[in-house]
N, C-alpha and C positions, 0 to 999 in steps of 0.2 A: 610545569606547574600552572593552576589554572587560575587566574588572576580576579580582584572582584568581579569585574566590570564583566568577564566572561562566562560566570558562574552567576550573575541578575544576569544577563542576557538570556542562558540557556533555563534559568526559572520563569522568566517570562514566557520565552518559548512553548514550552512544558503547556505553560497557560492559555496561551493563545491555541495552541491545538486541541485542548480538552473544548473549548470556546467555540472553536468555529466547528466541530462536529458537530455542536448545536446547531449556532446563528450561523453557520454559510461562512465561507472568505470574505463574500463580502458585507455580512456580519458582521465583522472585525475592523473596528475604527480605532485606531491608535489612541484616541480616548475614550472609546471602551474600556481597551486594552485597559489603558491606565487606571480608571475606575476599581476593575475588576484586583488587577494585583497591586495598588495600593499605592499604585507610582506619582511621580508630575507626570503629566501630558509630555512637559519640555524633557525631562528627562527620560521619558522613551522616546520620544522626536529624536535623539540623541542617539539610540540605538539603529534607529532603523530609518528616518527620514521622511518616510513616505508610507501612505497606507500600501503603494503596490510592492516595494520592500519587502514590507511585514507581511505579504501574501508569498513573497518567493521563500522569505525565510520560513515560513509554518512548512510549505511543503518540502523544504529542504529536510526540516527538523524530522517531518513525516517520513522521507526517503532515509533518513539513517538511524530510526527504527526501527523502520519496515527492513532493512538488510541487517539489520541485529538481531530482530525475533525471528524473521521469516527467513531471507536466504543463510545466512552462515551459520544456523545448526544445521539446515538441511546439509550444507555442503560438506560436515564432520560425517554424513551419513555413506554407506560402501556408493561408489559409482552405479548408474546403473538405475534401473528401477526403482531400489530402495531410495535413490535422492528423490527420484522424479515424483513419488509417494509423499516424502518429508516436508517438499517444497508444499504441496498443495495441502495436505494435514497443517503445515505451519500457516498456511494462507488463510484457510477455513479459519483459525483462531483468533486471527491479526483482528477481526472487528469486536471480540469480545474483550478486549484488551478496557479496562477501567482507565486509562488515560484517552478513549475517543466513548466517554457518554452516549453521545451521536449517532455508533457508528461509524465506518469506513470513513477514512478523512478523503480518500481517493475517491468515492463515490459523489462525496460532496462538490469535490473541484472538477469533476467528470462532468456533473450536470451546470454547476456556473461556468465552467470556461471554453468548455467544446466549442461556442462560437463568438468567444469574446478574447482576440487577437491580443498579444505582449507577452510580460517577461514571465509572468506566472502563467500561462497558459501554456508556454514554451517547456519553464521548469517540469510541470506537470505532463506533457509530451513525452517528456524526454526521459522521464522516471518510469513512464508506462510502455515505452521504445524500450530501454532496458530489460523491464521485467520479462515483457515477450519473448526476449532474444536469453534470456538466462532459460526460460522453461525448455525453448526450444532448442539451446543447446544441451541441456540437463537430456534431451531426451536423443539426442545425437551420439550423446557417451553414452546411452542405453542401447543404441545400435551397436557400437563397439566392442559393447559387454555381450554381444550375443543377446541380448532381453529381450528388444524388439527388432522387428523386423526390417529386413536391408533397403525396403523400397517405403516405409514408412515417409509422410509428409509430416516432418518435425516440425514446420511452421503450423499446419494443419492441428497439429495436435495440441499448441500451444494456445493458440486462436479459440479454439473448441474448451480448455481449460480456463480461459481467462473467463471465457461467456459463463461458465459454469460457476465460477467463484463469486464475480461479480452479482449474476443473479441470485445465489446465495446470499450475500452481502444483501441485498437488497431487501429479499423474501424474507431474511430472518427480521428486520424490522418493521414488516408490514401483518407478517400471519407469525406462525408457531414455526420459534427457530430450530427446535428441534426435530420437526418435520421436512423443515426446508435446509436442515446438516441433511438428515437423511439421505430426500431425495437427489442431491449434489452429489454425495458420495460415489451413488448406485450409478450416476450418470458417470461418473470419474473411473469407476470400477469399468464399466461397458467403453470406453477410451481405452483404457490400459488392457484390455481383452483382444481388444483390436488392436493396439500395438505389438501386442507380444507375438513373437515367434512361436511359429504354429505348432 
């Protein structure tokens, strides 16, 4: 059962991530925060302690939506290419998602923390170490499956999908998203061409 105290925490949450796909992590002042959903200052002081807290907990909040939209339908999908497919159709979506305004919240923390060392920059490593290694296995079981081919570089393939997404991510908020699902896909398509067994 989910208690007050953990049901405002996860509303705030909620907040703080539509929030900083705007203004940045570090956008995100605990009395922003508080501002914005209506709190005391002292009373989210109370949830979270510290502004760099409240930066680990958005991207946490981020990482366990991101594996609820994005990996575990894909993973209901047959093994095999059709995952490896899911995974990146569900990826291409995750930015258009009405809970990040913004944009990509991974995008965001991508450009603040790449060279600013601690606990959220760690978090966010570490959620992006993950995703690599889920595509790259996702495409390991596609070997298996006979799909693609036995000398395939699964890390290669992963690597090459991530640049593709991300730059999507990026292009759909600068030109015409529509152009730049497009041109992603075509690129995604030409991957998986070259993966498949000949």
């Amino acid at each position: 059962m989910v208690t007050k105290g953990e049901d405002t925490r996860a509303s705030v949450l909620g907040s703080a991530l539509s929030l900083a796909t705007q203004l940045g992590l570090e956008g995100i002042t605990i009395g922003k925060l508080a501002e914005h959903v209506g709190m005391s200052k002292s009373g989210l002081f109370a949830h979270f302690a510290s502004k760099e807290n409240l930066q680990v907990a958005i991207l946490e909040e981020a990482a366990e939506r991101f594996v609820a939209l994005v990996v575990a339908p894909a993973l209901k999908k047959s093994r095999g290419e059709p995952r490896v497919r899911a995974l990146v159709d569900n990826w291409l979506a995750w930015s258009k998602q009405d809970f990040m305004p913004g944009g990509c919240i991974f995008v965001v923390a991508g450009v603040e923390l790449d060279d600013r060392p601690g606990p959220a920059r760690d978090r966010f490593v570490a959620s992006q170490k993950d995703w690599l290694a889920t595509i790259a296995g996702a495409a390991r079981i596609a070997i298996e499956e006979k799909h693609f081919r036995k000398d395939l570089d699964t890390e290669q393939l992963a690597h090459e999908v991530y640049s593709i997404a991300y730059g999507y991510h990026f292009l759909r908020r600068i030109g015409d998203p529509a152009r730049a699902e497009r041109r992603a896909r075509a690129a995604f398509e030409r991957i998986l061409t070259d993966a498949r067994v000949a």
